[in-house]
C-alpha positions as CSV (number, residue, x, y, z in Angstrom):
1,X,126.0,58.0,-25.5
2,X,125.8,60.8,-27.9
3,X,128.5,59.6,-30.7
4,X,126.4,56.1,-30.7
5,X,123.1,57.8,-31.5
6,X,124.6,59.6,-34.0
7,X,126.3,57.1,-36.2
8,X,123.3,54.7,-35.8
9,X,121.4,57.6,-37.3
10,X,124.2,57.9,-40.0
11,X,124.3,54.6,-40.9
12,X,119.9,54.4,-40.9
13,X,120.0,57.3,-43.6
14,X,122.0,55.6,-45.2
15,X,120.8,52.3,-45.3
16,X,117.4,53.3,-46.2
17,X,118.2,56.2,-48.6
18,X,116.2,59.5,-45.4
19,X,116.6,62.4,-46.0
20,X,116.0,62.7,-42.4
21,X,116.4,60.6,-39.4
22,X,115.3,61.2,-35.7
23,X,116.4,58.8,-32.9
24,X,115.0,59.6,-29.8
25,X,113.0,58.6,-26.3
26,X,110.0,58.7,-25.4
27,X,109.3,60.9,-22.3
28,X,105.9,59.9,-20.0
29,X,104.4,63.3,-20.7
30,X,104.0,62.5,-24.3
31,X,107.1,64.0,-25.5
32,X,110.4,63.2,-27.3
33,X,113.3,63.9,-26.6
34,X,115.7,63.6,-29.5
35,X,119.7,62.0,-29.1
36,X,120.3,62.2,-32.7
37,X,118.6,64.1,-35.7
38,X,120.2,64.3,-39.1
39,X,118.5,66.0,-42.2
40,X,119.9,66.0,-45.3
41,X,123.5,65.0,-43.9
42,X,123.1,67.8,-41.7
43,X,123.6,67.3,-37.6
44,X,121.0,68.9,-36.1
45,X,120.9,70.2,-32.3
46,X,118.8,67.9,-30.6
47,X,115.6,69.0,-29.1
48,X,112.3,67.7,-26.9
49,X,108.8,68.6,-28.2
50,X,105.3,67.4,-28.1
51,X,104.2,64.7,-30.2
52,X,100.8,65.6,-31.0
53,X,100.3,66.6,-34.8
54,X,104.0,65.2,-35.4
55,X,105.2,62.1,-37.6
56,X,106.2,60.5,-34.4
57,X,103.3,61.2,-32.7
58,X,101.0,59.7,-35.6
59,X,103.3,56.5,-35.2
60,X,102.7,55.6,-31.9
61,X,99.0,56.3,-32.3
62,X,98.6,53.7,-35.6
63,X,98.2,50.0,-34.2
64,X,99.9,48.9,-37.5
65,X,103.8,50.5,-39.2
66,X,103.2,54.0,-39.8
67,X,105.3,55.2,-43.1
68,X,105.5,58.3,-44.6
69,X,108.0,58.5,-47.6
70,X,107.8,61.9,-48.9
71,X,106.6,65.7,-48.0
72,X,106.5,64.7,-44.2
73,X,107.8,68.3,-43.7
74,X,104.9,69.5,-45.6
75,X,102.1,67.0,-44.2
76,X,103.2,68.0,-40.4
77,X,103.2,71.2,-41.4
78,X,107.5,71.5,-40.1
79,X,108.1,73.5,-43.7
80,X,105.9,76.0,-45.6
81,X,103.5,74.7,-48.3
């Protein structure tokens, strides 16, 4: 459930030194759905949104791993330039 998303998505940041993490499912309509986001430490009310023009979205559409280290709030366009 809920508390199991969110200490995997804890532990993740952690583990890998994010800033942000988003655990979530895929929905058939080309949506996600989150069950646990974190940024900066920060809890963050999950929420369901397209994927197309998202980091998740660009993921699932690369036939090899997909990373983006930095600025991913900037490249997606999520925070102002």
């Amino acid at each position: 459930g809920e508390p199991f998303f969110r200490s995997l998505a804890e532990h993740l940041a952690s583990a890998i030194g994010a800033d942000g993490v988003l655990v979530g499912e895929l929905l058939p309509d080309q949506q996600l759905e989150s069950l646990a986001l974190l940024w900066q430490g920060q809890r963050l009310d999950n929420a369901r949104y397209l994927l197309e023009h998202t980091a998740c979205g660009q993921t699932l559409n690369q036939p090899e791993m997909f990373i983006c280290a930095e600025q991913v709030g900037r490249r997606f366009r999520l925070l102002p330039p």
